[in-house]
Wavefront OBJ file of the C-alpha trace (Angstrom):
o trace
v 89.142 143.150 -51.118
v 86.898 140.189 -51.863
v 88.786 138.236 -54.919
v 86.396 137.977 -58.238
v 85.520 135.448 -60.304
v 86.536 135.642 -63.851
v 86.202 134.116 -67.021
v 89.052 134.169 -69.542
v 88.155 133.398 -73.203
v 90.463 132.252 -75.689
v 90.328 134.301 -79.052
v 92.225 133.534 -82.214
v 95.628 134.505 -83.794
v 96.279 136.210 -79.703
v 99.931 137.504 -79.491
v 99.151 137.495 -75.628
v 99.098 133.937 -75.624
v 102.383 133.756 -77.940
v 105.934 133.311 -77.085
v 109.148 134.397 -79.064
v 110.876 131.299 -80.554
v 112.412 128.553 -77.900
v 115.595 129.147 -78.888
v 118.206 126.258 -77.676
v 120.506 128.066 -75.503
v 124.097 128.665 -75.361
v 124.584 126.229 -72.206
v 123.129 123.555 -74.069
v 125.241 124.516 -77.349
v 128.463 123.743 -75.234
v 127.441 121.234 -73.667
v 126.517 119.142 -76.953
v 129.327 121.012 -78.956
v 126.694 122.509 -81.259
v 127.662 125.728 -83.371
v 127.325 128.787 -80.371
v 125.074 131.757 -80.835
v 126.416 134.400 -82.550
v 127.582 138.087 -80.399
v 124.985 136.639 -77.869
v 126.769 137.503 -73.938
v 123.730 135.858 -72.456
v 120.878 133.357 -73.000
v 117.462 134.245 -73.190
v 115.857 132.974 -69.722
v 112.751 130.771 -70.658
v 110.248 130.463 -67.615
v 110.708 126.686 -67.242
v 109.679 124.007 -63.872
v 111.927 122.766 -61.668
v 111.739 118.836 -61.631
v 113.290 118.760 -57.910
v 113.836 120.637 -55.332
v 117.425 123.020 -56.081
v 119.553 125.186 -53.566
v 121.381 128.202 -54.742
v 123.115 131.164 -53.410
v 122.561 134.689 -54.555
v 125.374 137.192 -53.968
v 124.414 139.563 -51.605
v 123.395 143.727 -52.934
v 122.862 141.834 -56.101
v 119.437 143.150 -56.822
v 120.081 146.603 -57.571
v 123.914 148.777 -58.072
v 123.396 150.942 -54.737
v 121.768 148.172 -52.098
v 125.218 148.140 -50.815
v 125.355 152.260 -49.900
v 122.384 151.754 -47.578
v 124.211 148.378 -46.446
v 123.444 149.762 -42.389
v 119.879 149.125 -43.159
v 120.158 145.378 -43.625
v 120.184 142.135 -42.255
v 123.229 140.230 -42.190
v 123.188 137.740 -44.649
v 122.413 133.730 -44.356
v 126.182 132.913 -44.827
v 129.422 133.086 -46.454
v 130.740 131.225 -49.559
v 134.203 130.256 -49.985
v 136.097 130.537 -53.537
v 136.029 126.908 -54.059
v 131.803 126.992 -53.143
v 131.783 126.013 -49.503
v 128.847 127.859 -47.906
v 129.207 128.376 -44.111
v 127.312 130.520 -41.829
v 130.304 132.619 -40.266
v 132.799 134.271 -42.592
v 135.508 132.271 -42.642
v 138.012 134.569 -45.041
v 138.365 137.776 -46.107
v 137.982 136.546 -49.566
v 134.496 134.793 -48.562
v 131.138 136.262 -50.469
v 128.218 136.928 -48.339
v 125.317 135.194 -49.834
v 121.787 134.817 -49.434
v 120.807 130.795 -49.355
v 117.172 130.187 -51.005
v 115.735 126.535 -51.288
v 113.709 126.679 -54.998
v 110.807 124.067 -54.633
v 109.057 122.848 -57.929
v 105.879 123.781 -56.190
v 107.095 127.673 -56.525
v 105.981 127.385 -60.208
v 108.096 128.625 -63.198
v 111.173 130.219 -63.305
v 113.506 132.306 -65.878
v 116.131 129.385 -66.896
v 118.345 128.525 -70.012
v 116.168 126.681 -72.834
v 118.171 123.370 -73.205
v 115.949 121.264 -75.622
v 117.636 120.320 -78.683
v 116.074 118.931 -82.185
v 115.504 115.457 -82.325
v 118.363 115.013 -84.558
v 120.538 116.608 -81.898
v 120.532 119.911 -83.778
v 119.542 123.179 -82.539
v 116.156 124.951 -82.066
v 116.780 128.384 -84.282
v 113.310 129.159 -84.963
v 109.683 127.443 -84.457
v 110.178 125.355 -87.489
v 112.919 122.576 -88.121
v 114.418 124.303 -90.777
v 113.109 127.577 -92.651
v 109.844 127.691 -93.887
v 109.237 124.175 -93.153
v 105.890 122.859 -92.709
v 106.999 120.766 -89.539
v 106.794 122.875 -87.170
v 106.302 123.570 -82.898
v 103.715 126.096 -82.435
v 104.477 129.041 -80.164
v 100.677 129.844 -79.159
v 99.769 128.675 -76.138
v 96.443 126.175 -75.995
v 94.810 128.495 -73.721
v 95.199 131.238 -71.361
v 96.379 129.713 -68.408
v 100.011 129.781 -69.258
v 100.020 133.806 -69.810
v 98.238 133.923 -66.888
v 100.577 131.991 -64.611
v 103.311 133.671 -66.292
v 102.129 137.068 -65.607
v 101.124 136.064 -61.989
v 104.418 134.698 -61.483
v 107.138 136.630 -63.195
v 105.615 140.267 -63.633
v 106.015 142.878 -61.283
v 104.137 145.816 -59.732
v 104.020 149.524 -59.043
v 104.700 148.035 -55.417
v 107.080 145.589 -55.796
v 104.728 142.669 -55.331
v 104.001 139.732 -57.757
v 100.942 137.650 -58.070
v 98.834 139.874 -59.942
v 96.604 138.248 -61.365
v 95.666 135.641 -57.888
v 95.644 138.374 -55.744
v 92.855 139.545 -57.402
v 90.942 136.823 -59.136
v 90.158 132.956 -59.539
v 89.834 132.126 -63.341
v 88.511 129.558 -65.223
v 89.280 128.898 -68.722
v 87.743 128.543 -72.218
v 89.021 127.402 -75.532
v 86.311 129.532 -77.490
v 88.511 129.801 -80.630
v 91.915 129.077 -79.366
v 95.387 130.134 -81.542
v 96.979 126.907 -79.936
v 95.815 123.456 -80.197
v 96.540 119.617 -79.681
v 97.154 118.210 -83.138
v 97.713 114.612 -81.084
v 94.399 114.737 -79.166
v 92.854 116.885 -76.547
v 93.825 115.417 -73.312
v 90.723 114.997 -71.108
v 91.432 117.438 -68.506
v 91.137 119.784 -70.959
v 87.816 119.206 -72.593
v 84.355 120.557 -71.513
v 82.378 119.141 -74.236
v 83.070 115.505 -74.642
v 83.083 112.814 -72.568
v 86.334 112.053 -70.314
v 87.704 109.168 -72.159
v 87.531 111.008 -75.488
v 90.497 112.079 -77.369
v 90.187 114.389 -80.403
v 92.279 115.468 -82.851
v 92.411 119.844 -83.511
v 93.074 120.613 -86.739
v 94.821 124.130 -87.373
v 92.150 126.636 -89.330
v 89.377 124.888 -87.857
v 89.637 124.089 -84.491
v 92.802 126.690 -83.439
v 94.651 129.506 -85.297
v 97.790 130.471 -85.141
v 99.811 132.974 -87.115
v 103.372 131.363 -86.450
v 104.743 130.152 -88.577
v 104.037 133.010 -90.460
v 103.623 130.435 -93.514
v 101.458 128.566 -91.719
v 99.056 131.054 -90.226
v 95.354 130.207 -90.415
v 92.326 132.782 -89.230
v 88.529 131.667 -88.411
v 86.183 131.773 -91.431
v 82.577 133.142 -90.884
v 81.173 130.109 -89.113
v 83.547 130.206 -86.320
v 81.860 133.713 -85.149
v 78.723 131.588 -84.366
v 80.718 129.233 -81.966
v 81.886 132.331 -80.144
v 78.614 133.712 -79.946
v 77.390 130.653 -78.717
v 79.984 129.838 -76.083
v 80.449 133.774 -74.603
v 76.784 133.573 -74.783
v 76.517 130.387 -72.098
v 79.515 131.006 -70.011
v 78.397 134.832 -69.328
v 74.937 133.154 -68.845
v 76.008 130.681 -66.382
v 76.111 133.313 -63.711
v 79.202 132.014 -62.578
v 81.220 135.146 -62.714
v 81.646 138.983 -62.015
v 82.921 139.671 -65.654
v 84.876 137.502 -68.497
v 88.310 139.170 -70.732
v 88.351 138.032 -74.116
v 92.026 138.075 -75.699
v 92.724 138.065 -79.900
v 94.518 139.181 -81.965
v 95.382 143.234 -81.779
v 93.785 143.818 -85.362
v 90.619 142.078 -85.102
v 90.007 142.169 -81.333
v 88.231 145.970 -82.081
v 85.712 143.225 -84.134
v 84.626 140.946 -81.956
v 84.374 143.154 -79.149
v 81.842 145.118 -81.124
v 79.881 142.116 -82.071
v 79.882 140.627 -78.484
v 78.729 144.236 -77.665
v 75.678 143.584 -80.049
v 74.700 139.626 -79.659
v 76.198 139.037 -75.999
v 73.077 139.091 -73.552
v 74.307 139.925 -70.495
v 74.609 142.130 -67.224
v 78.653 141.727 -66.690
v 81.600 143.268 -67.877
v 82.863 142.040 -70.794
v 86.754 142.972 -71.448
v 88.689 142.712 -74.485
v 92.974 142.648 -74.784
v 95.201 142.150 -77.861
v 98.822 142.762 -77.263
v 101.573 144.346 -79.561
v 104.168 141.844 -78.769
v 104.531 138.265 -77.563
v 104.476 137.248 -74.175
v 107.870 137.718 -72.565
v 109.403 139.831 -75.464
v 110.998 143.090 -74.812
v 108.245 145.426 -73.733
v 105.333 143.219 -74.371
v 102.540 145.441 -73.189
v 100.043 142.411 -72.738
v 100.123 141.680 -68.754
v 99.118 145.333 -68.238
v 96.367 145.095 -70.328
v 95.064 141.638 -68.101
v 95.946 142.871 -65.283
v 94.349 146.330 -65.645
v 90.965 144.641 -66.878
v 90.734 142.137 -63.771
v 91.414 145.482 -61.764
v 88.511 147.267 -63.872
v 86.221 144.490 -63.340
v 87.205 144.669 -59.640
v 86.548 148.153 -59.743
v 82.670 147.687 -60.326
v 82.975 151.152 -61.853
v 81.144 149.682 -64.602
v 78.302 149.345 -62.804
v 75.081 151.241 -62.594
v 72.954 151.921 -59.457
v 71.159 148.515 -60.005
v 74.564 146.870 -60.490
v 74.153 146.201 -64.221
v 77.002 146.880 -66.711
v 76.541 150.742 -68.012
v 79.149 150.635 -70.949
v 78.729 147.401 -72.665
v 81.876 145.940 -73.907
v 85.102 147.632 -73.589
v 88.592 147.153 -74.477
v 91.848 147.539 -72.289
v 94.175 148.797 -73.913
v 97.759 150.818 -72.851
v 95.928 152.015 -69.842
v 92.977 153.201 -71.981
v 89.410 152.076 -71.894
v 87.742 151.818 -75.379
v 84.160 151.436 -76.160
v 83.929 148.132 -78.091
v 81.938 150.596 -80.745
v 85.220 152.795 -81.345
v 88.017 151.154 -80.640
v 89.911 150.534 -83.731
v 93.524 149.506 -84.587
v 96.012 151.818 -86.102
v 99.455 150.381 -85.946
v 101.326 148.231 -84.587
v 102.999 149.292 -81.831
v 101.844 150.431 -77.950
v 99.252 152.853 -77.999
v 97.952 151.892 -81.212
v 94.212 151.681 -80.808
v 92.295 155.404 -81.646
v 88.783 155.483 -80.919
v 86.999 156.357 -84.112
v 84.123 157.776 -85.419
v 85.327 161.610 -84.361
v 82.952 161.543 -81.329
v 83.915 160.160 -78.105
v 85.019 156.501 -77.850
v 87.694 156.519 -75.046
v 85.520 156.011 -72.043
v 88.454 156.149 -69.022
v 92.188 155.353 -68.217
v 93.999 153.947 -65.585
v 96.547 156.616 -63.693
v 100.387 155.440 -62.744
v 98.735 154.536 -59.046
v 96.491 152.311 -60.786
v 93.627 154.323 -59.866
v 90.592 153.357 -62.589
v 87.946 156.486 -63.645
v 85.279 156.666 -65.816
v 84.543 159.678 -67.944
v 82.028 159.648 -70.367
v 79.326 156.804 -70.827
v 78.506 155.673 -74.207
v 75.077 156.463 -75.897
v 74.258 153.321 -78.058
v 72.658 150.504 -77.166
v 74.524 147.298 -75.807
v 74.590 144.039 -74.316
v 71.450 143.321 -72.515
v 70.014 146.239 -74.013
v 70.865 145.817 -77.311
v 68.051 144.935 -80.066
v 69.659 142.476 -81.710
v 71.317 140.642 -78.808
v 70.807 136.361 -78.817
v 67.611 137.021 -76.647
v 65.853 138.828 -78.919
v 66.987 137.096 -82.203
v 64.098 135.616 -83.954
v 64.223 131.589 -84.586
v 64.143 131.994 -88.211
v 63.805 135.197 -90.445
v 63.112 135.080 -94.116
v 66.119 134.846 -96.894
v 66.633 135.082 -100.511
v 68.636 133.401 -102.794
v 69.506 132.897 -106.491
v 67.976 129.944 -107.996
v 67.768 128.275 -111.180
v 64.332 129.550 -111.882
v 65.304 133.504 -110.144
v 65.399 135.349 -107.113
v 63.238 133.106 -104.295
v 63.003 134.281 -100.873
v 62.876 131.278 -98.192
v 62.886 130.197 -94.420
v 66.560 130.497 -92.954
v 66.358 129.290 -89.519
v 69.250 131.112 -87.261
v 69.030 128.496 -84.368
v 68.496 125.015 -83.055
v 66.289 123.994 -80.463
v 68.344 124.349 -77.946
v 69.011 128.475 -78.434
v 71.851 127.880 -79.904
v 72.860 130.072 -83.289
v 73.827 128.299 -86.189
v 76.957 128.409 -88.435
v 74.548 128.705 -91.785
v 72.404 132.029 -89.795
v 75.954 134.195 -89.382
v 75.397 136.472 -92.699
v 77.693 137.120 -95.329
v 78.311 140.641 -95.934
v 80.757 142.041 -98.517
v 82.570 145.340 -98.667
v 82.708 147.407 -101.542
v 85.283 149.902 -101.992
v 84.377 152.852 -104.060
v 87.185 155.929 -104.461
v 87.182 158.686 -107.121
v 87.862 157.378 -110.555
v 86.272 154.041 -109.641
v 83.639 153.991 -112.702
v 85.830 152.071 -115.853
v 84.101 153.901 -118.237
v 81.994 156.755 -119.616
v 77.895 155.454 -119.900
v 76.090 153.784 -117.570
v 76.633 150.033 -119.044
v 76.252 147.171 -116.401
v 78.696 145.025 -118.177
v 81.413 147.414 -117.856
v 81.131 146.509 -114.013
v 81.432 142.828 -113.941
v 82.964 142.093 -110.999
v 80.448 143.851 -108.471
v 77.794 141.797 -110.578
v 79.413 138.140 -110.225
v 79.588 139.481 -106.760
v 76.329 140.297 -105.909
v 75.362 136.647 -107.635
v 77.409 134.801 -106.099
v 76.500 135.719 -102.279
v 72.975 135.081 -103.477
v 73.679 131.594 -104.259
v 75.287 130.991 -100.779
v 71.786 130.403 -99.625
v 72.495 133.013 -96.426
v 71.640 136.098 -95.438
v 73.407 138.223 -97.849
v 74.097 142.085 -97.366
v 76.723 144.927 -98.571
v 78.285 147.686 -96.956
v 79.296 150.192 -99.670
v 82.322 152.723 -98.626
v 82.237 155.624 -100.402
v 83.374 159.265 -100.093
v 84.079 160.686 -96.580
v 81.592 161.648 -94.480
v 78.640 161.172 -97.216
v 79.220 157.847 -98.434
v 77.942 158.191 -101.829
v 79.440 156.412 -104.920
v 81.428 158.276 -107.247
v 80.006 155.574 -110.257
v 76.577 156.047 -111.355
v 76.759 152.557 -112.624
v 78.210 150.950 -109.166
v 75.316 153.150 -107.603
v 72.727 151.217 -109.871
v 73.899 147.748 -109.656
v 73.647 148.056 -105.792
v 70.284 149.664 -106.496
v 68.953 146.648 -108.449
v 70.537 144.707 -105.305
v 68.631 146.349 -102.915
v 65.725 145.578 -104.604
v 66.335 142.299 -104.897
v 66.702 141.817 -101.149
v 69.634 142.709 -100.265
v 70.632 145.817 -97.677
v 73.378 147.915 -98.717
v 74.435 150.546 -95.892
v 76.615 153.079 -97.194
v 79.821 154.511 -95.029
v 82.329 157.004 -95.375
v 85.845 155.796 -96.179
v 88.626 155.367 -93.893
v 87.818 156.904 -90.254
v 84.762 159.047 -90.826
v 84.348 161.490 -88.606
v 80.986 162.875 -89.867
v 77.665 160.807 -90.570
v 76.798 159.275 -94.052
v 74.098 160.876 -95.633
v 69.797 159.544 -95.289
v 68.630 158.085 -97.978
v 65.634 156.074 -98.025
v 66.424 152.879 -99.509
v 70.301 153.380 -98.483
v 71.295 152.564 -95.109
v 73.290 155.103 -93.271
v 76.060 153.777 -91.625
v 76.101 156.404 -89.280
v 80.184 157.300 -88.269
v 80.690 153.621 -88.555
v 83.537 152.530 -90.687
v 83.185 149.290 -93.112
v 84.776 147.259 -91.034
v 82.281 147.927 -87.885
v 79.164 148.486 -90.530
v 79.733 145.009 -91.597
v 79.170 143.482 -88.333
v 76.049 145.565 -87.201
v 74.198 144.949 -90.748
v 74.865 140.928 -89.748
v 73.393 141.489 -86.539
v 70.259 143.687 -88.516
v 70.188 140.562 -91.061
v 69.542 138.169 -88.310
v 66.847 140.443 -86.600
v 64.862 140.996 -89.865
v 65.659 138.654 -91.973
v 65.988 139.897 -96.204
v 64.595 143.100 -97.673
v 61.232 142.824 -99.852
v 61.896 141.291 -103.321
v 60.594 143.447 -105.961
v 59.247 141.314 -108.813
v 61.415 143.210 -111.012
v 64.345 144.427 -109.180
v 65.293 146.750 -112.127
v 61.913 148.069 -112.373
v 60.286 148.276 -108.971
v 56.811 149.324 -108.779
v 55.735 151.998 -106.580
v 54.480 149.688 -104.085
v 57.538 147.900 -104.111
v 59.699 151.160 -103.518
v 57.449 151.864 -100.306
v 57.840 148.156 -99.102
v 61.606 148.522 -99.378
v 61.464 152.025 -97.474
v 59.576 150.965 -94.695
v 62.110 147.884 -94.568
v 65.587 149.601 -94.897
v 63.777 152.352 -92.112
v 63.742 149.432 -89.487
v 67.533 148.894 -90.576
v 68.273 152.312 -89.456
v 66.697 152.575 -86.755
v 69.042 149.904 -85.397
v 71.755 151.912 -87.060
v 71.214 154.819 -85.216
v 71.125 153.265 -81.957
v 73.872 150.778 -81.814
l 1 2 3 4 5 6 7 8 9 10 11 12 13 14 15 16 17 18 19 20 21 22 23 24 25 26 27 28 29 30 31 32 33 34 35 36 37 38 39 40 41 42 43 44 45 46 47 48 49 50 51 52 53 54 55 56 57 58 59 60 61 62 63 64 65 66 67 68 69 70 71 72 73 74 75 76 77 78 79 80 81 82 83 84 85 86 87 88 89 90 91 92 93 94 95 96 97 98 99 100 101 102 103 104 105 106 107 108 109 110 111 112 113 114 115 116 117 118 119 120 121 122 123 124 125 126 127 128 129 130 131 132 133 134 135 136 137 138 139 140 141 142 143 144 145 146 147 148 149 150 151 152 153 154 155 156 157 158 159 160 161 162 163 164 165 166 167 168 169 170 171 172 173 174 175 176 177 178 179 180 181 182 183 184 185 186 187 188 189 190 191 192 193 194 195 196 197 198 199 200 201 202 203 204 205 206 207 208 209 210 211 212 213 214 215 216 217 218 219 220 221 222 223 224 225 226 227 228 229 230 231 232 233 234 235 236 237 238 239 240 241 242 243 244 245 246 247 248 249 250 251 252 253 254 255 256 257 258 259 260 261 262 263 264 265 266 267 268 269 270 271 272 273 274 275 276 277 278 279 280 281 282 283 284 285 286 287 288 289 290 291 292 293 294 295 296 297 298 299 300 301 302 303 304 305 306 307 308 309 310 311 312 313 314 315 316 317 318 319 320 321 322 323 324 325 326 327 328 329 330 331 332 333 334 335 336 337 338 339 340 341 342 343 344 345 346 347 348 349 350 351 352 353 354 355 356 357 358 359 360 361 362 363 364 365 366 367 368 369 370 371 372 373 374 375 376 377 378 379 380 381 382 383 384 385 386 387 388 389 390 391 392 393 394 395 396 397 398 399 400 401 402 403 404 405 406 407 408 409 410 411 412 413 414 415 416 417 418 419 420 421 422 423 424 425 426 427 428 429 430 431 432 433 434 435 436 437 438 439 440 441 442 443 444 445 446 447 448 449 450 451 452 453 454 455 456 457 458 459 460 461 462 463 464 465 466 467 468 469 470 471 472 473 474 475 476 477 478 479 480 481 482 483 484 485 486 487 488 489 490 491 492 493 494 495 496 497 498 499 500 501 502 503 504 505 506 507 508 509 510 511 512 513 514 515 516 517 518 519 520 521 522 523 524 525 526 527 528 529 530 531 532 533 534 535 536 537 538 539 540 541 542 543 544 545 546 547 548 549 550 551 552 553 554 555 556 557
């Protein structure tokens, strides 16, 4: 089959671009007469590069315990080698091994070898730090994902027997979008896209990559961030320079940005999206699957409608499942982890143990190119409010630059409230007695951005147990700001109309949050009553008519 062309985009926090410690082996720990590894019979093989070219002999019916009860079936071997290591082609004892003699070239890329680094103070490498819980540290993420890739291509094995898994099927290119590695000493130039070539910048860890090794020193992208990957998936899957892009990330928050690419990301292609339970090259790390099973379903072109336009919007690949980016939620951490929730569908189709890829069901909502509230059809500026000095003022909050692109300032900031039984602190229905939700409320309104709330409540209906909490987000609402209520947890049933409430459908909070910032960009703030405790009738139809627009959008994404 024709190879694809494929975009891989570099996500944050991604334990398929991580690596267990480089641990200093035991070879190296006799060598330089360091303390040995404790009850360890072997070292942990490291895929490393040959510097020059090396000959070694393998002993022959190594590879597996019964190659040598079919032994009629095979070739004679390339030679014989002696007990003191003299290879010759004949045997030349009885005592002689028969060997197979392979020539390992540098150019053969990366192979399984003993770590041998040291510390610079001639110490060993234990962990990723230089001593426990220090702040100097390696990092074990790698800067992008060519490494996992060339490791997987390299190292993992098929069904068949065969390697290169990944080339055989695709070319990639590859983008930094929000890496979990980075070059604290400067960017080389051959890796940067965006600056000239001479130009070497400085990454700083929790702004321009983020890690979580160390665990101490783990760092995850604030709200801006999301507007850089918006605006990057946005160009590359614009570029039409590829049949279909995989996103990796972390395994608990890849279920949301694959929902938000799935709302803002205007395109026609696949978009795929892999976490991993474990590192790369840890015992049963379940990420090379996952890639290798997305390049397949992008292959497949089973995505693909009758016009050859992507029919499922954004899916993840995960443990031979494919997810709807709507549904796909995290669980636990371990293989086979992900549930699709919402109660109604969400798994879309699976791979079989012959790798054959099917498609089941089709989802309903809208996505990608035909979402509503994709980067195409988000308005230049929408209309915000904000607490000032003199009150509530509503102003101009322009989402994006001239050139398209969104701005950090237009991503919204939407808080989730959690409301369970017993929740209200007191009898009455005093406002004081429910500070925090009010010095909440305030203080997104002074952010000067789109401000929202997404109110869990009791499962499916999502109504609020506390009269009082009910109130205060009342007031809120009519001071601008959409609340959508959801059921707690993993709702299976819908949240109840109501028509200044938004129903969050089956959504939980987590995936709520993210379409109501989509809806805030599209229409901008509710109406501001004059007095928000006291709306007039007016008023109350204004913020209807409003909050129905919401839902609509609700109901169909």
């Amino acid at each position: 089959m024709t190879k694809i062309r494929v975009a891989h985009l570099s996500g944050d926090q991604a334990t398929i671009q991580n690596t267990p410690p480089l641990v200093t082996s035991a070879k190296a720990r006799t060598r330089h007469k360091l303390p040995p590894l404790p009850e360890e019979r072997f070292d942990a093989l490291r895929p490393q590069r040959l510097a020059a070219p090396a000959k070694v002999y393998v002993e022959q019916f190594s590879a597996h315990p019964l190659e040598a009860d079919s032994a009629e079936l095979y070739g004679p071997p390339d030679g014989y080698l002696s007990t003191s290591g003299v290879f010759n082609r004949e045997r030349k004892d009885a005592s002689d091994k028969a060997v197979y003699e392979i020539e390992m070239q540098p150019e053969d890329g990366l192979y399984p070898l003993p770590y041998m680094a040291r510390q610079k103070d001639g110490s060993a490498w234990e962990d990723d730090t230089v001593s426990p819980l220090s702040n100097v540290a390696r990092q074990p993420f790698y800067p992008d994902g060519s490494r996992s890739f060339e490791e997987i291509d390299r190292l993992s094995i098929g069904i068949d027997g065969h390697a290169s898994l990944v080339s055989s099927i695709a070319e990639m290119d590859y983008y930094r979008v929000a890496p979990p590695g980075g070059y604290t000493k400067g960017v080389p130039a051959s890796e940067r896209t965006d600056v000239g070539a001479g130009d070497i910048l400085p990454e700083e860890r929790g702004r321009n990559f983020f890690p979580y090794r160390p665990f101490h020193l783990w760092a995850s992208p604030p709200r801006p961030v999301l507007a850089k990957i918006t605006n990057d998936v946005q160009a590359i899957m614009a570029s039409g320079s590829y049949d279909g892009a995989i996103w990796t990330q972390n395994s608990s928050a890849v279920e949301e940005t694959s929902y938000w690419m799935n709302l803002l990301i205007d395109t026609q292609r696949p978009i795929v999206c892999n976490s991993a339970q474990r590192p790369q090259g840890q015992i049963s790390n379940d990420g090379p699957i996952n890639i290798v099973d997305s390049l397949n379903y992008i292959r497949s072109r089973i995505w693909a409608d009758a016009g050859g336009m992507n029919r499922v919007g954004v899916v993840a690949i995960q443990d031979r499942q494919i997810f709807a980016a709507r549904e796909v939620t995290k669980v636990d951490a371990r293989a086979g982890g992900y549930i699709a929730s919402g109660g109604h569908g969400g798994i879309l189709g699976q791979f079989t143990h012959a790798n054959i890829v099917s498609l089941q069901y089709l989802p309903a909502y809208k996505h990608t190119y035909l979402s509503e509230v994709n980067m195409t059809r988000l308005p230049e500026s929408v209309m915000a409010v904000r607490l000032a000095a003199q009150g509530l003022e509503t102003f101009d909050l322009v989402l994006k630059d001239k050139a398209g692109q969104l701005l950090e300032n237009a991503v919204p900031s939407v808080a989730i409230v959690k409301d369970g039984t017993y929740c209200g602190e007191d009898f009455g229905d005093d406002h004081a007695i429910e500070e925090d939700l009010q010095f909440l409320l305030a203080h997104k309104l002074r952010t000067g951005r789109l401000v929202g709330v997404v109110a869990e409540g009791m499962n499916p209906y999502g109504k609020l147990t506390s009269d009082v909490r009910t109130a205060i987000l009342t007031q809120a609402i009519f001071s601008g700001v959409p609340v959508v209520r959801v059921g707690r947890g993993n709702p299976e049933g819908f949240s109840d109309l109501d028509p200044i409430f938004i129903s969050g459908s089956n959504l939980n909070s987590i995936k709520a949050r993210l379409l109501l910032m989509a809806a805030l960009m599209k229409f901008g703030c509710l109406p501001k009553a004059s007095d928000p405790a006291n709306p007039t009738g007016a008023e109350i139809a204004a913020t209807e008519k409003s909050v129905a627009a919401y839902q609509e959008i609700f109901n169909t994404h």
